[in-house]
MARTORSE-518541 format. One line per 8 residues: their letters; for each residue x, z, y of C-alpha. Coordinates in nm, 4 decimals. Layout:
N
a	X Z Y  ...
This chain:
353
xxxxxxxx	20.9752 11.6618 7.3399  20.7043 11.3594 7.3777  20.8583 11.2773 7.0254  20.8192 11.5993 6.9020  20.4188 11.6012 7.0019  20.4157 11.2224 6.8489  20.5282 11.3446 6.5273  20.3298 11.6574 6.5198
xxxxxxxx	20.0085 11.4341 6.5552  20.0888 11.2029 6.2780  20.1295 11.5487 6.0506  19.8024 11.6573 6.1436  19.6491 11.3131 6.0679  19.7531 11.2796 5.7527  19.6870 11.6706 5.7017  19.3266 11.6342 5.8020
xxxxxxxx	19.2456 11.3399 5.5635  19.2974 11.5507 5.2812  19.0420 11.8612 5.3725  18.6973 11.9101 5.2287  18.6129 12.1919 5.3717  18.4709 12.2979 5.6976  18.6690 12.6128 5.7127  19.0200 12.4637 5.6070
xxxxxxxx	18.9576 12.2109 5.8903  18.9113 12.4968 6.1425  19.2196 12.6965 5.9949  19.4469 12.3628 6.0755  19.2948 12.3162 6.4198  19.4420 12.6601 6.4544  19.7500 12.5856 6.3022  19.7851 12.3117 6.5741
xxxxxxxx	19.6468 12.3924 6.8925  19.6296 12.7963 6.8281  19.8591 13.0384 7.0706  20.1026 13.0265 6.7815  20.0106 12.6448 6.6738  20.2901 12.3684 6.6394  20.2094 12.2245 6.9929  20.1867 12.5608 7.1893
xxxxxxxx	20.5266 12.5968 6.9931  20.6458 12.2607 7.1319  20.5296 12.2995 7.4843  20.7022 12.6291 7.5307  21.0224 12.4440 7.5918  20.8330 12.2799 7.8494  21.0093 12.5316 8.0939  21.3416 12.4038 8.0093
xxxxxxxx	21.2318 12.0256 8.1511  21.2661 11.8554 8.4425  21.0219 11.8071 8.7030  20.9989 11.4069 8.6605  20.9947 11.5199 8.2402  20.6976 11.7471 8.2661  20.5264 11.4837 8.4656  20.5434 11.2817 8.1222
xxxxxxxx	20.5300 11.5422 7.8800  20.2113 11.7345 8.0206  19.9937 11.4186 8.0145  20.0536 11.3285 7.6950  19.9917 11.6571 7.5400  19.6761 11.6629 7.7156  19.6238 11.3557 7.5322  19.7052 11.4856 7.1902
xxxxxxxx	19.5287 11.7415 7.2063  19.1974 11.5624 7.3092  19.2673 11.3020 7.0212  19.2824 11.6289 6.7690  18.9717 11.7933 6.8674  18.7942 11.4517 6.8397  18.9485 11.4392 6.5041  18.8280 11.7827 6.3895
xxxxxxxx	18.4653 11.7092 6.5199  18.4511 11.3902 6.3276  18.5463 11.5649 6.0134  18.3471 11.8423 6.0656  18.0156 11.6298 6.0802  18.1469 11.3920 5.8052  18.1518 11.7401 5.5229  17.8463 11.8057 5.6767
xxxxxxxx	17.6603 11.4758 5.6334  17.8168 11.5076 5.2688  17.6845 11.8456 5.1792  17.3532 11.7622 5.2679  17.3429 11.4773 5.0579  17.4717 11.6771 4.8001  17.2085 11.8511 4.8455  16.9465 11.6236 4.8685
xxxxxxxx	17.0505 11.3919 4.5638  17.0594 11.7666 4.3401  16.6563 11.8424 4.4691  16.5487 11.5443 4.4810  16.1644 11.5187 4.4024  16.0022 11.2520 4.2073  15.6564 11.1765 4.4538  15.5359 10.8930 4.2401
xxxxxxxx	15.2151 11.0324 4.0701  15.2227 10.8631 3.6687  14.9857 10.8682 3.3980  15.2388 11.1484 3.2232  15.1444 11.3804 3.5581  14.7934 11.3113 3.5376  14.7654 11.4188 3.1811  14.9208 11.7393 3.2695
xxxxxxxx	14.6898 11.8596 3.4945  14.8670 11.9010 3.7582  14.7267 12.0574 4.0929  14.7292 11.7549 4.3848  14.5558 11.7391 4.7032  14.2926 11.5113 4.7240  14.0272 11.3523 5.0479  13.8143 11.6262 5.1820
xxxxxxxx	13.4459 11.4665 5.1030  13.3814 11.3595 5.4667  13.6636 11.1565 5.4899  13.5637 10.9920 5.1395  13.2221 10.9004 5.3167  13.3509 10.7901 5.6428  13.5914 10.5434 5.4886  13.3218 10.4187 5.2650
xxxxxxxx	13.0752 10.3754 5.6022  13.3865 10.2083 5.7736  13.4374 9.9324 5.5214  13.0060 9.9194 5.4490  13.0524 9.7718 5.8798  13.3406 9.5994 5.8337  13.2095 9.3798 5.6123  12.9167 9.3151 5.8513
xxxxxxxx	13.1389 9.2112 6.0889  13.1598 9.5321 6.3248  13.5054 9.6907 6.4694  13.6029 10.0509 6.4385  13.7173 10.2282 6.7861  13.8280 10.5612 6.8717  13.8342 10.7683 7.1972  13.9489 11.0560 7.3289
xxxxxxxx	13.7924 11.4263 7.2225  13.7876 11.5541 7.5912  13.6086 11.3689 7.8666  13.4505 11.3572 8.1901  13.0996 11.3756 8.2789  13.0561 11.0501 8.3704  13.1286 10.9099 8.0283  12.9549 11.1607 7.8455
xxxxxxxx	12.6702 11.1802 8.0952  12.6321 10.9858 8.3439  12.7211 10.6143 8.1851  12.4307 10.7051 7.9182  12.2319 10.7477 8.1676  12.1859 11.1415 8.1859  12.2569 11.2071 8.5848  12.3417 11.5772 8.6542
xxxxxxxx	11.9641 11.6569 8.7412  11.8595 11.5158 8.3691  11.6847 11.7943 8.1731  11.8517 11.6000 7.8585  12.1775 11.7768 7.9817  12.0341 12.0805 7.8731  11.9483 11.9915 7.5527  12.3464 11.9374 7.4338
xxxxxxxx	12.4930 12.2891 7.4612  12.8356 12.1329 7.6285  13.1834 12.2975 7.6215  13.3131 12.3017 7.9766  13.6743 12.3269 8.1098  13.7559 12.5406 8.3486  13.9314 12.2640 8.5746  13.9331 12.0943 8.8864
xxxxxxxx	13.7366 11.7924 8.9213  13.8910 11.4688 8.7902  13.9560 11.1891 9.0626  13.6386 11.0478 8.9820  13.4762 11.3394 9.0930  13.3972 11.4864 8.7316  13.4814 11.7940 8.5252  13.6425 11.7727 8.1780
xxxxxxxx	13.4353 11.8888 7.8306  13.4849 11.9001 7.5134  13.2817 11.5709 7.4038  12.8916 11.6475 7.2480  12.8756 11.2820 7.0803  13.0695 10.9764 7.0090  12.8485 10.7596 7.2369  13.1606 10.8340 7.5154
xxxxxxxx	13.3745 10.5694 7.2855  13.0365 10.3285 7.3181  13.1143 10.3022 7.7160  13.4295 10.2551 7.6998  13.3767 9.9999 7.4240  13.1523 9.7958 7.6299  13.4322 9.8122 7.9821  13.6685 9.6984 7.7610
xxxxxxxx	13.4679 9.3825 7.5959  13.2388 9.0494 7.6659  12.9132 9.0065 7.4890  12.8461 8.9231 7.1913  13.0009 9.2248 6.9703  12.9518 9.4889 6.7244  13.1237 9.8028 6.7057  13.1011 10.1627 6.5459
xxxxxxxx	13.2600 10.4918 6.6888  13.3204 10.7642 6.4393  13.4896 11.0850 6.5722  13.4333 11.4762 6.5921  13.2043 11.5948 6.8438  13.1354 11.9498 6.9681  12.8585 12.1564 7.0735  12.7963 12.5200 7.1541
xxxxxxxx	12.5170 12.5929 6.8863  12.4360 12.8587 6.6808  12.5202 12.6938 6.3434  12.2831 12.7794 5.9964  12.2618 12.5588 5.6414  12.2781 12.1955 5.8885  12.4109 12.2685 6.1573  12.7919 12.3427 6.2938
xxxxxxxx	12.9894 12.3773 6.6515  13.2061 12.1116 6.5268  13.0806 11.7829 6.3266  13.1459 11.4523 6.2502  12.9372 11.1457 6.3709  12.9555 10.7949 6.3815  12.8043 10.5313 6.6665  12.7690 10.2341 6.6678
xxxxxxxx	12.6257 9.9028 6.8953  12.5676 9.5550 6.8582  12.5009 9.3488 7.1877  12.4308 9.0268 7.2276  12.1182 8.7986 7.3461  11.7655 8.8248 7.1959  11.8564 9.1402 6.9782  11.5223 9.2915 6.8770
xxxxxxxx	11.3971 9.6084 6.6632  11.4055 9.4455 6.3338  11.7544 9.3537 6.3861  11.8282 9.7333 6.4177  11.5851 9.8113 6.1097  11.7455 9.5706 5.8940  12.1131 9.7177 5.9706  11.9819 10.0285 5.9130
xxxxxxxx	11.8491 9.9760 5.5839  12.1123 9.7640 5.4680  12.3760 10.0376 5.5733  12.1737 10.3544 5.3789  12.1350 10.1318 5.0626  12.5242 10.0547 5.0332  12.5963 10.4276 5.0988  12.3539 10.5737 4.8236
xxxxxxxx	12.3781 10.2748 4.5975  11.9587 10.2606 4.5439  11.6518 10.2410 4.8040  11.6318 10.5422 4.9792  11.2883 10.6190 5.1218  11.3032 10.6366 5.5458  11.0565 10.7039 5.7930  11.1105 10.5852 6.1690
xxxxxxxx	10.8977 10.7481 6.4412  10.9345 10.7543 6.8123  11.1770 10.9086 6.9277  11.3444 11.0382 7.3101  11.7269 10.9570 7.3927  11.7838 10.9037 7.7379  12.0468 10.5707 7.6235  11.8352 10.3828 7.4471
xxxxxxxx	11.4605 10.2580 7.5160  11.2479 10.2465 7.2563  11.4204 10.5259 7.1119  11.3673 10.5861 6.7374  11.4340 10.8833 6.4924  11.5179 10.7089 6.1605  11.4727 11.0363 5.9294  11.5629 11.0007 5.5428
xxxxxxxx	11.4147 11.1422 5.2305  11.5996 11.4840 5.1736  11.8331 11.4074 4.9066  11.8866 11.7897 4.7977  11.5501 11.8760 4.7208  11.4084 11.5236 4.6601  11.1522 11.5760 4.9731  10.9995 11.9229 4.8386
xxxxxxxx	11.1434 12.1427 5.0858  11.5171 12.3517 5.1510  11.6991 12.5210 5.3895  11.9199 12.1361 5.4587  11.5306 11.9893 5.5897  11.4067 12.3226 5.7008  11.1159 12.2902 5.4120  10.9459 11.9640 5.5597
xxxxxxxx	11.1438 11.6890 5.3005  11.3297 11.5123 5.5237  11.6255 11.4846 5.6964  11.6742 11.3384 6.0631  11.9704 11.1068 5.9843  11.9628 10.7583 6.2477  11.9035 10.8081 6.6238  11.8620 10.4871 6.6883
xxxxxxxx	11.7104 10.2708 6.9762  11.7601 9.9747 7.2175  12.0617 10.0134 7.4644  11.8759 10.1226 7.8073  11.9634 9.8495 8.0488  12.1498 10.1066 8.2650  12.3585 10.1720 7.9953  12.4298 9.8586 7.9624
xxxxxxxx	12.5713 9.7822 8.3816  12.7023 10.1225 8.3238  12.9272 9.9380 8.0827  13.0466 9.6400 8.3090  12.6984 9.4180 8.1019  12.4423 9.2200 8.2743  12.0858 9.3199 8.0975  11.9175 9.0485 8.2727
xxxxxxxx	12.1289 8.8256 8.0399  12.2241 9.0680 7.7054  12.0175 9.3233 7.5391  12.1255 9.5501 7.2050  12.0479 9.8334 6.9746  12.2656 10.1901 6.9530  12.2239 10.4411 6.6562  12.4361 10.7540 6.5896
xxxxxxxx	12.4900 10.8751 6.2441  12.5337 11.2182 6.1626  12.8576 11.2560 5.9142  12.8100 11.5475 5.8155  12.4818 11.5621 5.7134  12.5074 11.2002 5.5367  12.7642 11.4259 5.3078  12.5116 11.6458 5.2167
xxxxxxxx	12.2915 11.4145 5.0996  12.5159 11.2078 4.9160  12.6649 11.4753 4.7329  12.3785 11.7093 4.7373  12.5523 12.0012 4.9298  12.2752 12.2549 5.0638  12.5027 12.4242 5.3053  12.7075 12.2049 5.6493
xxxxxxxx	12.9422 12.5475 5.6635  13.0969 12.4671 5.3782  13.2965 12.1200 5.5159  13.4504 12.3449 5.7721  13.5349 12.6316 5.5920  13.8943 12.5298 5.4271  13.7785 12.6202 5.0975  13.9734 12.4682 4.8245
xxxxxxxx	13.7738 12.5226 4.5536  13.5273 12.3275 4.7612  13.7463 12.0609 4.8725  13.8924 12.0575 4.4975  13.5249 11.9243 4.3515  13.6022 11.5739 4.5317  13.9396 11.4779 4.4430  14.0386 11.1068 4.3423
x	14.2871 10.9694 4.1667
């Protein structure tokens, strides 16, 4: 009998090597190990054998059949793996994008104008020497807050309309939010470095406002430091100046005038000649010709141990650049709504090869 199962598992070997099919590997399985298949068939005479015989033969057709049903499942997965490169070699998609394409016309997706202006910004400060850093969207009040120095009692706090969670305080003590600037990745910047650097933080920020033509729930800004010793004012003009000229490609006439952020002292508002109207008044500078653009100031020294930095010994400027709004001027949009809306007609009007 155990050379009756031998034999019946070299038939199905060489049986099985010659099927393509997932369904004509099933039917032998059947044929085999089915209530009617050849070793049910063999193993009926199992009755007939002696007690030290079925000690031998029941083993060993446990055996055989284990060896089959690895056998099917390997040649089940192998037609699969072929069909699907069948499949994929018969559809397959040419993705480089040629001249011939090009002169087609054909529809493509293209950088939604933000982006365009934020990699631009990235490489204007990377070529001045300054790191790009990212943080996390939600935070705790400490980093949003309380590092800039804006305790819980600070009337400042009620000036960002801030998206709580509805959690339990973090370890530290603080609730979550939805971050209301970028100045969170500034902090964490400064823990996680040694004077001198130079860094910038762009990310999307979000406040509960009631948006109009400039301004949205959800924007894009970019923040930036440089610390280090004897950093004065006209370092922080200069950057500033240098930064808006390589943007706009020309002089573009600013205006700085004092200005209140509880992280910096002096603070500064660094406003920019509307570029949509050319300073004569629209609904992107409310009428007056310019555009607030550069928050700017000197790091306020408890910012600075707030950060892990000794101001008795380092000092620095902080500005914040509004993304969004930089768009707007440099491609003369009259409307913020428009870079969240999805539009593609919108988004269409900036693609690049």
């Amino acid at each position: 009998m155990i050379d009756k199962l031998n034999e019946a598992y070299e038939k199905f070997q060489a049986e099985i090597e010659t099927l393509s099919a997932q369904a004509d590997v099933l039917s032998l399985k059947s044929s085999y190990l089915g209530k009617k298949g050849a070793v049910s068939e063999i193993l009926k005479s199992l009755k007939d054998a002696t007690p030290e015989e079925r000690k031998e033969i029941g083993p060993k057709a446990n055996e055989i059949k284990q060896e089959i049903e690895k056998l099917v499942a390997k040649k089940l997965s192998d037609i699969e793996l072929a069909q699907i490169n069948e499949k994929l070699s018969k559809n397959k998609i040419d993705i480089t994008f040629t001249d011939a394409v090009k002169a087609k016309n054909n529809n493509h997706g293209g950088f939604h104008p933000r982006t365009l202006v934020q990699q631009e910004v990235e490489d204007i400060f990377l070529s001045m020497g300054f790191e790009v850093l990212d943080g996390p969207h939600i935070e705790t009040e400490f980093y949003n807050f309380e590092a800039l120095n804006i305790p819980g009692d600070h009337p400042a706090r009620d000036m960002q309309d801030t998206f709580w969670f509805k959690d339990e305080k973090s370890p530290e003590g603080n609730k979550h939010l939805l971050r209301t600037h970028t100045s969170t990745i500034q902090v964490r910047g400064m823990q996680s470095r040694k004077p001198p650097f130079r860094f910038i933080a762009p990310g999307t920020v979000f406040r509960c406002e009631r948006t109009d033509a400039s301004h949205e729930m959800v924007f894009q800004q970019l923040e930036g430091m440089m610390v280090g010793k004897d950093i004065s004012v006209s370092n922080l003009i200069y950057f500033m100046k240098e930064i808006l000229t390589e943007i706009f490609k020309k002089d573009v006439e600013v205006r700085l005038r004092p200005g209140y952020f509880p992280f910096v002292e002096p603070g500064f508002e660094l406003d920019i000649k509307c570029q949509v109207c050319s300073g004569k008044g629209c609904s992107v500078c409310k009428q007056v010709g310019w555009v607030e653009l550069l928050p700017c100031g000197m790091v306020h020294p408890n910012v600075l141990r707030a950060g892990g930095i000794d101001p008795e010994e380092y000092n620095g400027f902080a500005f914040g650049l509004g993304l969004d709004r930089l768009v707007m001027m440099k491609y003369g949009i009259d409307d913020i709504r428009h870079l969240q809306s999805g539009d593609l007609r919108f988004n269409s009007q900036f693609k690049e090869y």
